[in-house]
C-alpha positions as CSV (number, residue, x, y, z in Angstrom):
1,X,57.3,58.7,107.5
2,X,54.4,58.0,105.6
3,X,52.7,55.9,103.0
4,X,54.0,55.6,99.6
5,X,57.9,56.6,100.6
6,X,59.1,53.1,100.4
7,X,60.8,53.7,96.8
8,X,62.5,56.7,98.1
9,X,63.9,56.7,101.5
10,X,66.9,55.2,101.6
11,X,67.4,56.8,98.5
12,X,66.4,60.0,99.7
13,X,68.6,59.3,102.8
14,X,71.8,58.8,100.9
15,X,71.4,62.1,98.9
16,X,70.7,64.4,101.8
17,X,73.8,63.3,103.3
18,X,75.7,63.6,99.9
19,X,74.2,66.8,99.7
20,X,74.7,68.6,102.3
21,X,78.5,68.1,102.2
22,X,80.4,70.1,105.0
23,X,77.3,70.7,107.2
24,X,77.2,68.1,110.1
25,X,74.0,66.8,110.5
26,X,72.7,64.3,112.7
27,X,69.3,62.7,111.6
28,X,66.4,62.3,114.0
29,X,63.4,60.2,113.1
30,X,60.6,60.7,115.1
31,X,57.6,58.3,114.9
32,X,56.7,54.4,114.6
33,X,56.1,54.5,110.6
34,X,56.0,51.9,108.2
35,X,57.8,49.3,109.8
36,X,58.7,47.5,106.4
37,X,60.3,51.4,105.3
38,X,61.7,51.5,108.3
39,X,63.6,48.4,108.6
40,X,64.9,49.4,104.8
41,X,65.8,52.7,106.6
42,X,67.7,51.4,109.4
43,X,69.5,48.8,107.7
44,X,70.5,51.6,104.7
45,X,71.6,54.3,107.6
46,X,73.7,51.4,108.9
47,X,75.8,50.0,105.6
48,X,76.3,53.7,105.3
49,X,77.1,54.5,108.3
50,X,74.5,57.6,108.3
51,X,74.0,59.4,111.3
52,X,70.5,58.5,111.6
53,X,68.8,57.4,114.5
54,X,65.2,55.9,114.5
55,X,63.7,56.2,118.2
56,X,60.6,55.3,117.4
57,X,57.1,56.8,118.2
58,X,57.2,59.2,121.2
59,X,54.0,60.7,123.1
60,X,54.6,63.8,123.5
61,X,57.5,65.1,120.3
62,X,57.5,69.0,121.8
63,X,61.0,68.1,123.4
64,X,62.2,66.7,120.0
65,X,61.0,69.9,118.2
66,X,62.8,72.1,120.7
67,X,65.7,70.2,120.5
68,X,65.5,70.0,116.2
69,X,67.7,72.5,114.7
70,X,65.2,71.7,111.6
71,X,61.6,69.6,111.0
72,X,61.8,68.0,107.7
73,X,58.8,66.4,106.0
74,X,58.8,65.1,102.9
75,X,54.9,63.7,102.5
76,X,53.8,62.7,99.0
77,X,50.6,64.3,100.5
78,X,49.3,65.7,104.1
79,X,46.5,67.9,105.3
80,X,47.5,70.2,108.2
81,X,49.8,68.2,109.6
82,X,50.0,68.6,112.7
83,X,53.7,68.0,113.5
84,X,54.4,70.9,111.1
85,X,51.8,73.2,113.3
86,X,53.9,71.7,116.8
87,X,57.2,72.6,115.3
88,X,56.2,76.3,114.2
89,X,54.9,76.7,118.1
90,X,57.9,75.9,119.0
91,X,60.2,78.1,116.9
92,X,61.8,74.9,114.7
93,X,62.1,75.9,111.1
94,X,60.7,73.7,108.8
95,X,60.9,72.0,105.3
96,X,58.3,70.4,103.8
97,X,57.2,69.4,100.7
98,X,54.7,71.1,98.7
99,X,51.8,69.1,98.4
100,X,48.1,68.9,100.1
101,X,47.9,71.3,102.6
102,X,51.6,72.0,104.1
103,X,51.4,75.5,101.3
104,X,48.9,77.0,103.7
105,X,50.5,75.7,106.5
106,X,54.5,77.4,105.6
107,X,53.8,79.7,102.9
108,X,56.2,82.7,104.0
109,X,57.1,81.0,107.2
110,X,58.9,77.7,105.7
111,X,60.6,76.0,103.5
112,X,58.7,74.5,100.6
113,X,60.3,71.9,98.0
114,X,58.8,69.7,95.8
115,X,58.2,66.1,96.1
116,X,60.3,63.4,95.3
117,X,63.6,66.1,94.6
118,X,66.3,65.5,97.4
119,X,68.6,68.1,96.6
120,X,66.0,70.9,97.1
121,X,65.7,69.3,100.8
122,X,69.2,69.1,101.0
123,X,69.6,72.7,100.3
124,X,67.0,74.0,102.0
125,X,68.2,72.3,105.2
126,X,72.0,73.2,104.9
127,X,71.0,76.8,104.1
128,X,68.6,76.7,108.0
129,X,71.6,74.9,109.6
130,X,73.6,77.5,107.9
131,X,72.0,80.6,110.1
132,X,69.1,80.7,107.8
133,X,66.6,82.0,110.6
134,X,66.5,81.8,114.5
135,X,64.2,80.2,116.5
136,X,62.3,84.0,117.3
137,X,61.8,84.4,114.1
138,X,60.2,81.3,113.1
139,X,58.0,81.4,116.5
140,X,56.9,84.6,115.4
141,X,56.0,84.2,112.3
142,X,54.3,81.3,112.7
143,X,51.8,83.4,115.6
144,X,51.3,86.2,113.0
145,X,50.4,84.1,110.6
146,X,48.1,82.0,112.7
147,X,46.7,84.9,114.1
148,X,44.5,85.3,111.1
149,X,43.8,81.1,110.6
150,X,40.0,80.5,112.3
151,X,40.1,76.8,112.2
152,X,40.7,75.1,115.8
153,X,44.0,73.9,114.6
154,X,45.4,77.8,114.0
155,X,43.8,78.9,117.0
156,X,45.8,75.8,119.2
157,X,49.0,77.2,117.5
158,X,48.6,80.6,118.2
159,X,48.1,79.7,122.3
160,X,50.9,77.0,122.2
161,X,53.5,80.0,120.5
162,X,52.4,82.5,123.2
163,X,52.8,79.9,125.9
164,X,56.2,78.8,124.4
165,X,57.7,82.3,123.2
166,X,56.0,84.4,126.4
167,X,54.0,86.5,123.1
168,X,51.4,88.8,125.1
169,X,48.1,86.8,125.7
170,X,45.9,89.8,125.5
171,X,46.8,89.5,121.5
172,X,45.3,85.7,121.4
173,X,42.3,87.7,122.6
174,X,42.1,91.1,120.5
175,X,44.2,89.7,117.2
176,X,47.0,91.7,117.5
177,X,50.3,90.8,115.8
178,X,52.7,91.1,118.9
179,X,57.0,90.7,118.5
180,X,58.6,88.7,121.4
């Protein structure tokens, strides 16, 4: 979680789980945060009984994003975030919001919502926990699309998909786009 989420969160939280109704969910969150929002967080999950559990910042998150059926990151504003590059690697459908620089980053490969609107995250994630898309076809999509991204960043998701998803490595060499 990030800054400026304080007047939404537990808010936020309460309306996912509303939302998403008959599809079980059990809510991971990953990272050390704001600990003031994440006190709030905590103590909201808890009067609601939420399935949420906060474990706190981890070193290495790849065994989280295997294990996530779903990333969801609801940013007022982020660059390339990283986590969202991690999770594509990986094969873990995402939703994000739409701001700063996550449009590049999931345009035609994830979910994109707006800010600050709980029900389109709601939806978005019932519909991947749903069958929405399988863990191939995220992975893949994300190395197509990095395939053609330059910056370091692309490039380091492009090698950590083949590594992950066994894609050929003569097509991190000769750009070619290459099905699992």
């Amino acid at each position: 979680m990030g800054a400026g989420h304080d007047h939404t969160a537990g808010a936020s939280s309460r309306r996912l789980s509303w939302a998403l109704g008959l599809t079980a969910a059990l809510w991971v969150v990953v990272g050390a945060g704001d600990p003031q929002l994440r006190e709030e967080l905590r103590t909201r999950a808890e009067a609601l009984r939420a399935p949420v559990h906060l474990v706190g910042a981890q070193e290495d998150v790849s065994a989280w994003l295997r294990a996530a059926s779903v990333l969801v990151l609801t940013s007022e504003w982020e660059a390339r975030a990283l986590v969202v590059q991690e999770a594509l690697a990986a094969g873990t459908p995402v939703v994000a919001t739409a701001v700063g620089g996550l449009p590049d980053l999931l345009t035609g490969i994830g979910a994109l919502v707006p800010p600050g609107d709980p029900a389109a995250v709601a939806a978005e994630v019932a519909r991947l926990l749903d069958g929405g898309v399988t863990e191939a076809e995220v992975a893949e999509a994300a190395y197509v699309s990095s395939l053609a991204d330059d910056t370091p960043e692309g490039k380091s998701t492009v090698e950590l998909a083949a590594r992950q998803h066994g894609f050929a490595e003569g097509a991190l060499r000769q750009g070619a786009n290459v099905v699992p």
